[in-house]
N, C-alpha and C positions, 0 to 999 in steps of 0.2 A: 449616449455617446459623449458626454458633458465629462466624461471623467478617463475617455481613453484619446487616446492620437487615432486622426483618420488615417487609414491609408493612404490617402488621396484628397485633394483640397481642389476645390474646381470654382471657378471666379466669371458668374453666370448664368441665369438659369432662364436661357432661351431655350429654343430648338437643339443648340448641338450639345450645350452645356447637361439642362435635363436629358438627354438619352444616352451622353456618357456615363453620367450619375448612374442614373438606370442599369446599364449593362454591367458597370463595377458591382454595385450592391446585389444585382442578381447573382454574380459570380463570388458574393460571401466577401469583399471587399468592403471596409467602412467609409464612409465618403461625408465628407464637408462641403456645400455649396451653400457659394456665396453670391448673395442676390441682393441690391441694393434697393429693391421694392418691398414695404411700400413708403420707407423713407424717402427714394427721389427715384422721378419717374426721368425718362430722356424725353425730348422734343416730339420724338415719334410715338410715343406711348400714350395707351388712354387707361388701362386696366392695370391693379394690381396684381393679377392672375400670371402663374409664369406661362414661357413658350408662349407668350402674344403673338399675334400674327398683324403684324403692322399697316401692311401695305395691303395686300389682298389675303382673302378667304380660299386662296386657290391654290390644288398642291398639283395643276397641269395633268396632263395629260393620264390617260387611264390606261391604255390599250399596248397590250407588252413586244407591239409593234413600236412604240415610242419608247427610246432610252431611258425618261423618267419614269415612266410607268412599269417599266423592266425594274427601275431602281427599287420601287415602291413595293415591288413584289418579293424583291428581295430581302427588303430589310423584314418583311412582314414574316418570311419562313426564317430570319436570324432573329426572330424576339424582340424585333423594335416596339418601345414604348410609343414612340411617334404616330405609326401605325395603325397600332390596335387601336387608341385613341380618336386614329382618326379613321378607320372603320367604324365606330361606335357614333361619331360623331357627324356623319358624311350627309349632306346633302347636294338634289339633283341638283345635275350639269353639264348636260349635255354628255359629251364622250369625254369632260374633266372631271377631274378630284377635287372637290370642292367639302369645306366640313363648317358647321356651324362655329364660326367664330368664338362666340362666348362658351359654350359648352367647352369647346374642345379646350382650350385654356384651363377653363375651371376644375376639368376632369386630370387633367396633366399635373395642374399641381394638387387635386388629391391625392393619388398617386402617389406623388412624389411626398408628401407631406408625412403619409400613412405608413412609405416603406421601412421598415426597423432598422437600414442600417443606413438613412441616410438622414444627414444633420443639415437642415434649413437656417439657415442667419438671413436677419436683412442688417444688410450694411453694405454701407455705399466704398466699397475700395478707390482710394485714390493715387495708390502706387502698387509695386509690382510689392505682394506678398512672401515671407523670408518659409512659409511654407513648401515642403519638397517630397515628395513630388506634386506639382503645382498644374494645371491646367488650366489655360485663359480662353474660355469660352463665349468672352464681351459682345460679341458682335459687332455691327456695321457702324453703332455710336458709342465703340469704348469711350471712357471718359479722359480728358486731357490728361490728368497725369498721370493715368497709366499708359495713356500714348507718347507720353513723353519716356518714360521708363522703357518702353520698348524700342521707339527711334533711338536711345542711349545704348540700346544692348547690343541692337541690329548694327548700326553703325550707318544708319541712311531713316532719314525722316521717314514715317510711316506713310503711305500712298491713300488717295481719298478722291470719291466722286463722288459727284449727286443721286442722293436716288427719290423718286415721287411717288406721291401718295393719290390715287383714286379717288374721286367724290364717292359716296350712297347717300343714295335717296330714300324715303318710307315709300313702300308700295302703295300706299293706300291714293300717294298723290301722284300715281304716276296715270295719267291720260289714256284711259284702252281703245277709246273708241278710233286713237292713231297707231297706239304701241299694240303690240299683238304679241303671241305668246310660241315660242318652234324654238327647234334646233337644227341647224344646220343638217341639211337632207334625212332630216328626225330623226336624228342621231341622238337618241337616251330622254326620248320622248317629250313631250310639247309644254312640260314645267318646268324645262330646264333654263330658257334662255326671255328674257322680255326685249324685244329689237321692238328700236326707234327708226322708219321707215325715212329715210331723204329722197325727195325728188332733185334734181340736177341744180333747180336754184336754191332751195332749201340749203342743199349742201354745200356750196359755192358759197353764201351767205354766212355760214358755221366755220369755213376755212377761212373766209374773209373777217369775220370775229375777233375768232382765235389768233392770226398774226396781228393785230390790231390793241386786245388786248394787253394793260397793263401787269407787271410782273413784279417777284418780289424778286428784289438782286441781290446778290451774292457779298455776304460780308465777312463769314468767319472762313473761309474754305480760299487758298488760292487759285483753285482755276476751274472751269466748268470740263469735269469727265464725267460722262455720261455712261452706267452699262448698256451696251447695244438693247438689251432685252426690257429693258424699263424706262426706252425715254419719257420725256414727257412729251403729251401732246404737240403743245406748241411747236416743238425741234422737227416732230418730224413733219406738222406743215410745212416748215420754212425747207422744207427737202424738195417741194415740187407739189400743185395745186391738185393731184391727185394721189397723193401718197397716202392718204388717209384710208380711201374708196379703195386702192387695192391693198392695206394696209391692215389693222385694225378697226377697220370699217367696212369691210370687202362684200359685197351683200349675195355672193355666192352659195346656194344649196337654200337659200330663203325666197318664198314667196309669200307680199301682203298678199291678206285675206280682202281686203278692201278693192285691190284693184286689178287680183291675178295676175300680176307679173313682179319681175322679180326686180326691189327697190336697186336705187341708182346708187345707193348708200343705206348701211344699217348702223344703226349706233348699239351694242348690245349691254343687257343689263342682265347681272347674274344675283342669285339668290345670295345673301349674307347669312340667315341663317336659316332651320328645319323649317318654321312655319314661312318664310320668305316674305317677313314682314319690310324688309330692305333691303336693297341692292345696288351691289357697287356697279361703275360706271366701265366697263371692260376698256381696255386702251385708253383712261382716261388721267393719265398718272399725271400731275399739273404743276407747276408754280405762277400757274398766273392770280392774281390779288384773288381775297375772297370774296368782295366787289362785283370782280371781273368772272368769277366762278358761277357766283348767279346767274348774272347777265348775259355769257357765254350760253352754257347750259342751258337758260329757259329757253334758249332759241330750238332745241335737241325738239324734234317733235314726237309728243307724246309725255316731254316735260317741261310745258310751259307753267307750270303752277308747282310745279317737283319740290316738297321739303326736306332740305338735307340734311339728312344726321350728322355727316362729317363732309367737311369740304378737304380737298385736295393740298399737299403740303410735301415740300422736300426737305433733306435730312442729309447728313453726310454719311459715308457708308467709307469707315476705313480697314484696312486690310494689310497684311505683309505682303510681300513679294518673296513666295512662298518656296522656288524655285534658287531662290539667291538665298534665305535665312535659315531654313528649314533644313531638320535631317530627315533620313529615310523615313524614322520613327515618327516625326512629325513633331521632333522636338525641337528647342534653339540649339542655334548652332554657338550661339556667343552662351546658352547659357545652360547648366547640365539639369535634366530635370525638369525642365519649362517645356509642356506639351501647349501648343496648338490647337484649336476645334474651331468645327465652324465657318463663318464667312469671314472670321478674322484671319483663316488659313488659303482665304483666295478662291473657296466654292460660292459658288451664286444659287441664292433661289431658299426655297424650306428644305423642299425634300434634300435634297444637297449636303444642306448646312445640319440638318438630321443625321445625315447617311455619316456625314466626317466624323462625329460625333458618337456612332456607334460602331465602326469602326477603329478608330482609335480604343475606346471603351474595352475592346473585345480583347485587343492588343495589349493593352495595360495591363488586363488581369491576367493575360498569358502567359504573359514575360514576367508578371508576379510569381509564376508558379515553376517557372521556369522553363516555357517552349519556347523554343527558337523563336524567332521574329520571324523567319523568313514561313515557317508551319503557321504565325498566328492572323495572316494578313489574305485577306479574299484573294483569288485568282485574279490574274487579271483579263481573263474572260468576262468575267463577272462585272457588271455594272457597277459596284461597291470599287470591287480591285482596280478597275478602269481610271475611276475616277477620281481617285486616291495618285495612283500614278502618274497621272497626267499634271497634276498640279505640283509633282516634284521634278518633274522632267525642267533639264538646266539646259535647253534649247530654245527659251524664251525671250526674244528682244524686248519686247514691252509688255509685261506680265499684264494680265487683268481676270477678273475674276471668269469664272465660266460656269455657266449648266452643266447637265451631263447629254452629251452628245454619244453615238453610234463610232464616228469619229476618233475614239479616243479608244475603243477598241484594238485589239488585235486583229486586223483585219483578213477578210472570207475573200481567196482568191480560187473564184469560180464564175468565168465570165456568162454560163448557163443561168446562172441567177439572176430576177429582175431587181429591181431596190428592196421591194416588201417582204421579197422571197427571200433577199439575204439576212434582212434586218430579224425574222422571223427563226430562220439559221440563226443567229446571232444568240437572239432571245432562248432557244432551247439549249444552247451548247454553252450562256452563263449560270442558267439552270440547273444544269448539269454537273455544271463545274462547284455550283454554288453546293448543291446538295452532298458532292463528296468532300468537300472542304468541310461543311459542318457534320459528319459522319462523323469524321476525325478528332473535329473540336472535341465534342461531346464524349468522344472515346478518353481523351487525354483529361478534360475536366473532370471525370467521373461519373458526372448529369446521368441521371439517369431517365434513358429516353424517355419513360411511360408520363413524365411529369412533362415532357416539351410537344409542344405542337407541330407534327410532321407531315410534308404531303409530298404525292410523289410526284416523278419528276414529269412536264409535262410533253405528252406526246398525241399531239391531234386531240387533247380534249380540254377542256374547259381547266384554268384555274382557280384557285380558289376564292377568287373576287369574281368568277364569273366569266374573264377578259378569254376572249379565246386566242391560241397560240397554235399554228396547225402549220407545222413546218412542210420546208416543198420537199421533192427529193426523200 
């Protein structure tokens, strides 16, 4: 590729950035990605490997009763890289998606590295590239001055909160004869989950810690925004002396072995990778000192002696305001040819900032060949098309980033239905919607089915991760 123009120049090579990449070069698109590793790493970074997974090992929830998990299913029957990867790569966790961090990584940028039409650079971009069409896939720590090229374009400074980083521990130092080994009412069996047991003072002593502990304070960020979904520990002590217990600590569907009933408090710890040599600290996303991280934590029972591979750490996480900048396409609006991806597009989470990612992807090489936009974009039944829409929707006072919720749906007006019964309606009918959507694609691409991976749609039986889906009605 050293010697022709990519179709496509993509500036990134995260989660959204690689499954863009991805989806153009399957679709016989040449692609340039640009990744600034392993010349310079951001704050948040410890690997050279693309698509790191930062914060946690966790792609949530499994079960195609949850929105994400609907998401996950989806992108798996639309050809995500993301996906298959992280089928290949997946371990226990209970009723989550969890995938062996380093593998998964390493495997994404072979992958990527191996495919014939896509061109790898590291170089560290420091303004907005004269490339077009251009795609900015930076993520939550774009670098200044390409943030500054953006708040120039946009016409409003780019928006930015904190987001935190989880302790893990090495398994080997974690205490069994306190910690014990279940999943919430054994749900995906008894390797899934290591919970740290609190009694009423125990726990009361950990909450009294943790607002006590010292913190690291805020110096290049003007103001503390938090996403709902990843505060840090500390914030939501300081919410109420039991927010933790029914919180991210809630010890509901667990019984210790030691004293047959069910703890007043669990602190849970999930596998990091295949053999579960370490594990991160569930709910434990932190900015209190590293100091204080020890000290805190040793008091966790079952890791009084715990050695930590990575201790706890915040980062800034910037974004558009995606509602105000953005066209339908997901391009700028100040600027022709500048696409969007990602959590820089105002989705929250991996699977998310994947799904933006491959959707847009699908969209680019469409309208390359010349389908409508309005034939190249998921339904918006569809958790893909939901999710996507939602974030262009100009009814926003105070934009922030989001999951993918149920919510954002088109909503099921049948008051017969209970929640799980709808959400499950829901789940079959973006299924549905998903599978004639890509009928179509394939027809107009040319693809010839025998080469794609197809399943049918599902009705009362099992998908192909197993999850079951058994619509009511």
């Amino acid at each position: 590729m050293d010697t022709v123009s990519p179709d496509f120049t993509i500036v990134g090579a995260g989660l959204a950035g690689t499954e863009c990449a991805f989806q153009l070069a399957e679709r016989g698109l040449r692609v340039r990605l640009l990744e600034q590793k392993p010349e310079r790493r951001t704050s948040a970074q410890q690997s050279d490997s693309l698509a790191e997974l930062v914060c946690s090992n966790s792609f949530r929830g499994a079960d195609l009763g949850n929105a994400v998990g609907l998401l996950k299913e989806e992108m798996r029957r639309s050809g995500s890289l993301i996906m298959t990867v992280g089928d290949d790569t997946r371990v226990p966790a209970g009723g989550a998606f969890a995938v062996d961090r380093e593998k998964f990584s390493q495997e994404v940028t072979r992958r990527i590295q191996s495919h014939p039409l896509i061109e790898l650079q590291s170089v560290q971009v420091t303004a907005m590239p004269k490339d077009r069409p251009l795609i900015l896939a930076t993520g939550p720590l774009t670098g200044d001055g390409l943030a500054e090229d953006l708040a120039r374009l946009v016409g409003r400074q780019h928006l930015a909160y904190y987001d935190a980083i989880a302790p893990v521990v090495s398994a080997e130092s974690i205490d069994f004869t306190r910690a014990f080994r279940a999943s919430r009412y054994d749900k995906g069996g008894d390797d899934a989950y290591v919970n740290c047991p609190f009694d009423k003072d125990e726990y009361e002593a950990f909450v009294s810690a943790i607002l006590s502990a010292d913190q690291v304070r805020p110096k290049e960020f003007e103001s503390e925004r938090y996403f709902e979904g990843c505060l840090p520990i500390e914030v939501l002590a300081r919410r109420g002396p039991k927010t933790l217990a029914f919180g991210c600590m809630k010890p509901v569907g667990l019984t210790d072995p030691r004293t047959g009933r069910r703890p007043y408090a669990v602190l849970q710890l999930r596998p990091e990778d295949h053999p579960a040599t370490a594990y991160n600290l569930v709910g434990c996303q932190t900015r209190m000192t590293w100091p204080e991280q020890r000290r805190v934590f040793h008091m966790v029972p079952g890791l009084a002696n715990a050695e930590f591979q990575r201790l706890g750490s915040i980062h800034r996480n910037t974004f558009l305001n995606a509602p105000e900048v953005l066209n339908d396409d997901l391009s700028l609006r100040a600027q022709d040819k500048v696409y969007i991806a990602g959590q820089l597009a105002g989705v929250e989470g991996y699977v998310e900032s994947a799904a933006c990612g491959l959707v847009l992807g699908i969209e680019l090489a469409c309208a390359q060949a010349g389908l409508p936009h309005s034939a190249c974009r998921p339904p918006p039944e569809t958790a893909l098309g939901a999710l996507v829409h939602h974030h262009l929707r100009r009814v926003v006072r105070d934009f922030q980033p989001s999951n993918v919720v149920f919510s954002m749906f088109p909503a099921v007006e049948d008051p017969r239905l209970k929640k799980r019964e709808r959400r499950q309606w829901m789940a079959k009918r973006a299924l549905a919607a998903l599978e004639d959507w890509l009928v179509k694609l394939r027809e107009f691409e040319g693809v010839r089915t025998a080469n794609r991976k197809t399943y049918p749609i599902i009705s009362g039986v099992s998908s192909p991760t197993g999850v079951s889906c058994v619509p009511s009605g």
